[in-house]
RODO-2510 file (C-alpha; in nm, 4 decimals, decimal comma):
residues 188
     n   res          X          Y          Z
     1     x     0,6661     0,1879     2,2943
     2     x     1,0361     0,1744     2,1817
     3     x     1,1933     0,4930     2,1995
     4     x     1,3403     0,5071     1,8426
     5     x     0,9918     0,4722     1,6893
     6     x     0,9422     0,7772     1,4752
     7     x     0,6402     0,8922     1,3036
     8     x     0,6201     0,8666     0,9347
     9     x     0,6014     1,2853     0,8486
    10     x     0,9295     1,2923     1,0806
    11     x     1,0980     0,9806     0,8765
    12     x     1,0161     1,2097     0,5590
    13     x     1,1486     1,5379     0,6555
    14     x     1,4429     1,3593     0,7959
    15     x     1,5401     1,1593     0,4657
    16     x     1,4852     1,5101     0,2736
    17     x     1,1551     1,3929     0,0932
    18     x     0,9196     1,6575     0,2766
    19     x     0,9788     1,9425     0,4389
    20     x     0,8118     2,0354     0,7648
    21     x     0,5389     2,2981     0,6025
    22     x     0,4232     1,9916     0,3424
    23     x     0,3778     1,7266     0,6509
    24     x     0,2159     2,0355     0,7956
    25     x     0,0248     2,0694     0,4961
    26     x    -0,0516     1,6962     0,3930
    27     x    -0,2176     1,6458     0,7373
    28     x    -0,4345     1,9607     0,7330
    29     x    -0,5260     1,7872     0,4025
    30     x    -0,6014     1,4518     0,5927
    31     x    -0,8295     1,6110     0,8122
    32     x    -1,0456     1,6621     0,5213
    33     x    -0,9759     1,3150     0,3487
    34     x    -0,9701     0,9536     0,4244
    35     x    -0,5889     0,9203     0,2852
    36     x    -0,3139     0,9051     0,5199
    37     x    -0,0068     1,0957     0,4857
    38     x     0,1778     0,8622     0,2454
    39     x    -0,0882     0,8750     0,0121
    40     x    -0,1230     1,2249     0,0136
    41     x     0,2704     1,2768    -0,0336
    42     x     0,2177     1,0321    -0,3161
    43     x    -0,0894     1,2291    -0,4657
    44     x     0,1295     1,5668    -0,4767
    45     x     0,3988     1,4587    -0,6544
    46     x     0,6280     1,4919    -0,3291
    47     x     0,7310     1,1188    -0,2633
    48     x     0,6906     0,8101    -0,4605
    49     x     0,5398     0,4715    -0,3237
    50     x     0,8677     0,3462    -0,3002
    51     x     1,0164     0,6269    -0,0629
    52     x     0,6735     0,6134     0,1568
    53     x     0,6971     0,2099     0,1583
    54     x     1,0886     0,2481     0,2620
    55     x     0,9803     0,5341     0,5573
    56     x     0,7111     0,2794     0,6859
    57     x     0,9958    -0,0343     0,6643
    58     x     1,2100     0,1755     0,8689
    59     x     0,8852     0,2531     1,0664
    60     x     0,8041    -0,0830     1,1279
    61     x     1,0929    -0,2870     1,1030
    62     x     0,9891    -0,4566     0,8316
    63     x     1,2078    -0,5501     0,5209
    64     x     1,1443    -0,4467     0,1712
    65     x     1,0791    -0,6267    -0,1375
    66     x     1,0788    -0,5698    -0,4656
    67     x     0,7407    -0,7579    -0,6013
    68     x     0,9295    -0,8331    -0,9321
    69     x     1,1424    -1,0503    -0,7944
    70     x     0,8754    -1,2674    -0,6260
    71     x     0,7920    -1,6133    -0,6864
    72     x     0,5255    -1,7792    -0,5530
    73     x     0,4633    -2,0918    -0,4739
    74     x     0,1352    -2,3176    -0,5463
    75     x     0,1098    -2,4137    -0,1380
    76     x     0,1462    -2,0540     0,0225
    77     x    -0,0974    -1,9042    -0,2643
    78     x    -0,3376    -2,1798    -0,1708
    79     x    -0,3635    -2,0396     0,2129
    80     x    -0,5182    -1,6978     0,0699
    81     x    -0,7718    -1,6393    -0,1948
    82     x    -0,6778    -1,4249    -0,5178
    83     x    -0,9728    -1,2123    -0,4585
    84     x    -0,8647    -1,1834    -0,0732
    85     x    -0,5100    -1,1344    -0,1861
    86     x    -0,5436    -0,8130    -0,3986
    87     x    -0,8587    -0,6233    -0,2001
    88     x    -0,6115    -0,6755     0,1252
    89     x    -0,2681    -0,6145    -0,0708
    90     x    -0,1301    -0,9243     0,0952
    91     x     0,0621    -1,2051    -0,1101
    92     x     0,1666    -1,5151     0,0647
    93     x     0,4856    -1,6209    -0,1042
    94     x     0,6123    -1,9790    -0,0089
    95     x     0,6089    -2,1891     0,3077
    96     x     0,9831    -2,2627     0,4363
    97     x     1,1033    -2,3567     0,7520
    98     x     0,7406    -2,4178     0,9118
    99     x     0,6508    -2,0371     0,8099
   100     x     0,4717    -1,8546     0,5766
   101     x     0,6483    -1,5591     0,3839
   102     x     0,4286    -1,3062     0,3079
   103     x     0,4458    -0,9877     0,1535
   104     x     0,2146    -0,6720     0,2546
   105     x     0,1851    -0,3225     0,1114
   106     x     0,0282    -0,1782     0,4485
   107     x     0,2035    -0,2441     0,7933
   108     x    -0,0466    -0,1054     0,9811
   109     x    -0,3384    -0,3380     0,8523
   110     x    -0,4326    -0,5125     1,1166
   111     x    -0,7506    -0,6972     0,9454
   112     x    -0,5128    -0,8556     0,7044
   113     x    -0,2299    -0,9471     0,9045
   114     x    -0,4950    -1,1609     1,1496
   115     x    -0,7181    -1,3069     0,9005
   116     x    -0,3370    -1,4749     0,7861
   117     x    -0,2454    -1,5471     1,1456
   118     x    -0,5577    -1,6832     1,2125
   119     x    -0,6520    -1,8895     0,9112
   120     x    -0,2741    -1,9924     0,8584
   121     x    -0,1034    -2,2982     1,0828
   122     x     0,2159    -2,1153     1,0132
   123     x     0,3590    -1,8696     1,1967
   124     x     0,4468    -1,5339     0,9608
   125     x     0,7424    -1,3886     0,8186
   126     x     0,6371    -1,0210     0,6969
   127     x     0,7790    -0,8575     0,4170
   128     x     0,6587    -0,4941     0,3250
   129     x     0,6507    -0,3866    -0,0636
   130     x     0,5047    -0,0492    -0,2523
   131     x     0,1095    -0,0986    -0,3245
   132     x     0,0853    -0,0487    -0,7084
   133     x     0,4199    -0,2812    -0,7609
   134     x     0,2577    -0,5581    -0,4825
   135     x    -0,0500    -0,5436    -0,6830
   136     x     0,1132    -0,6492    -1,0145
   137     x     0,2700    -0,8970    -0,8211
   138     x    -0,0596    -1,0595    -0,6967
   139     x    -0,1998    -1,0573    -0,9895
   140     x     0,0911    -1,1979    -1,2168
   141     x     0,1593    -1,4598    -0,9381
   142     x    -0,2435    -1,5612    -0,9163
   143     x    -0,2915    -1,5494    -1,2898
   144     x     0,0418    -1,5865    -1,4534
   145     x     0,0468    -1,2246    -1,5854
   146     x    -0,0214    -0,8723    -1,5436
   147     x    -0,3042    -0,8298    -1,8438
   148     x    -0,3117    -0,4707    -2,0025
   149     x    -0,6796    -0,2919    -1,8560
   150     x    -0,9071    -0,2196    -2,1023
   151     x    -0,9557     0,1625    -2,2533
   152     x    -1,2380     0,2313    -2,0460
   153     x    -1,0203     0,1169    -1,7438
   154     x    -0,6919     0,3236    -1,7775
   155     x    -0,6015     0,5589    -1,5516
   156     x    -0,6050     0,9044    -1,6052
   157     x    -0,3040     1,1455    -1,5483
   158     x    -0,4142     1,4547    -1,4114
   159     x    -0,1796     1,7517    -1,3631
   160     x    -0,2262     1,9523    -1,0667
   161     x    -0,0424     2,2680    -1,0573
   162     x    -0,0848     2,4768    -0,7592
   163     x    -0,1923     2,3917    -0,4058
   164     x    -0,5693     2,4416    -0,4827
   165     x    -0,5832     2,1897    -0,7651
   166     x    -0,4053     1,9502    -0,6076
   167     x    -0,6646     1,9975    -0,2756
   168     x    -0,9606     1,9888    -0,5052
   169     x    -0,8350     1,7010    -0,6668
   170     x    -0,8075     1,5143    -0,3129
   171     x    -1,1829     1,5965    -0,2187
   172     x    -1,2637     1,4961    -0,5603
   173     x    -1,0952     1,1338    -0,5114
   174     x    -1,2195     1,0993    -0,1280
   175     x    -1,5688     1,1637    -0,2694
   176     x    -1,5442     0,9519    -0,5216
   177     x    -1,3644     0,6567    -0,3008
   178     x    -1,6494     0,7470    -0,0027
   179     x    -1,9426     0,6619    -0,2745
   180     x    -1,7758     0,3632    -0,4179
   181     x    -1,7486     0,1953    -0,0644
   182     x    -2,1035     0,3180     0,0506
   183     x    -2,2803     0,1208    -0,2841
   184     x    -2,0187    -0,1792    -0,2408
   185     x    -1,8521    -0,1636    -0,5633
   186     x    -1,4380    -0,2506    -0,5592
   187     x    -1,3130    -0,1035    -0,8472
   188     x    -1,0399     0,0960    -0,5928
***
């Protein structure tokens, strides 16, 4: 393993997002949750999905994106179904130069990155973008734009003020993320 290669909490503290006791904190909280540190950072108001997705470039090695600046062509979106596209987070963006540029939301996805390499005769170049913005992306570049959800499906804001809310309201999602998966549906 290369001897820069830094863990994400330590990329964090380092850049002044987090401090030491709220990496401390965020993975006592992952011990009781299926989210990993950046989404818990994320979920407590201490980093946004940018700063996380600019730790894990870093990370990585991976370049960042911005998704609104994407165009896609009708070739590279053909290698990957829409449906594939948004449940992995994984847009393929054009085919130049014998490769196909691609841009991912998780670097560490392993499923997604091989199902491209091996259903693709192209060899990949990997860009890494935030999740919600990538997602936007996907869909305006699949469907040719990002439709408003419907009432039912907004999202909620819900303001956690102390430690213990913010906890509970972690459980709450896992639980509710754990049951969605275990009866199949997607709406995650």
């Amino acid at each position: 393993m290369d001897q820069s290669y830094k863990k994400l909490g330590e990329l964090l503290v380092e850049k002044g997002l987090l401090t030491e006791q709220q990496v401390n904190d965020a993975l006592a909280m992952q011990k009781q949750s299926p989210a990993r540190l950046g989404e818990i950072a994320t979920a407590m108001g201490w980093a946004t999905e940018i700063q996380i997705s600019e730790c894990l470039a870093v990370q990585y090695g991976y370049e960042m994106v911005d998704p609104a600046e994407i165009e896609c062509t009708s070739d590279a979106l053909g290698t990957m179904s829409y449906p594939r596209s948004l449940k992995n987070l994984t847009l393929p963006v054009k085919i130049e130069s014998g490769q196909l540029h691609c841009v991912i939301a998780d670097p560490i996805n392993i499923v997604a990155l091989d199902a491209l390499r091996s259903a693709q005769r192209f060899p990949l170049n990997v860009k890494l973008a935030p999740p919600s913005d990538l997602r936007e992306a996907i869909i305006r570049c699949y469907v040719g734009e990002t439709p408003l959800p419907e009432k039912d499906q907004m999202k909620t804001v819900i303001k956690a003020d102390d430690q213990s809310d913010r906890v509970a309201l972690l459980r709450a999602l896992s639980y509710e993320f754990e049951s969605e998966a275990q009866f199949g549906r997607t709406s995650w």
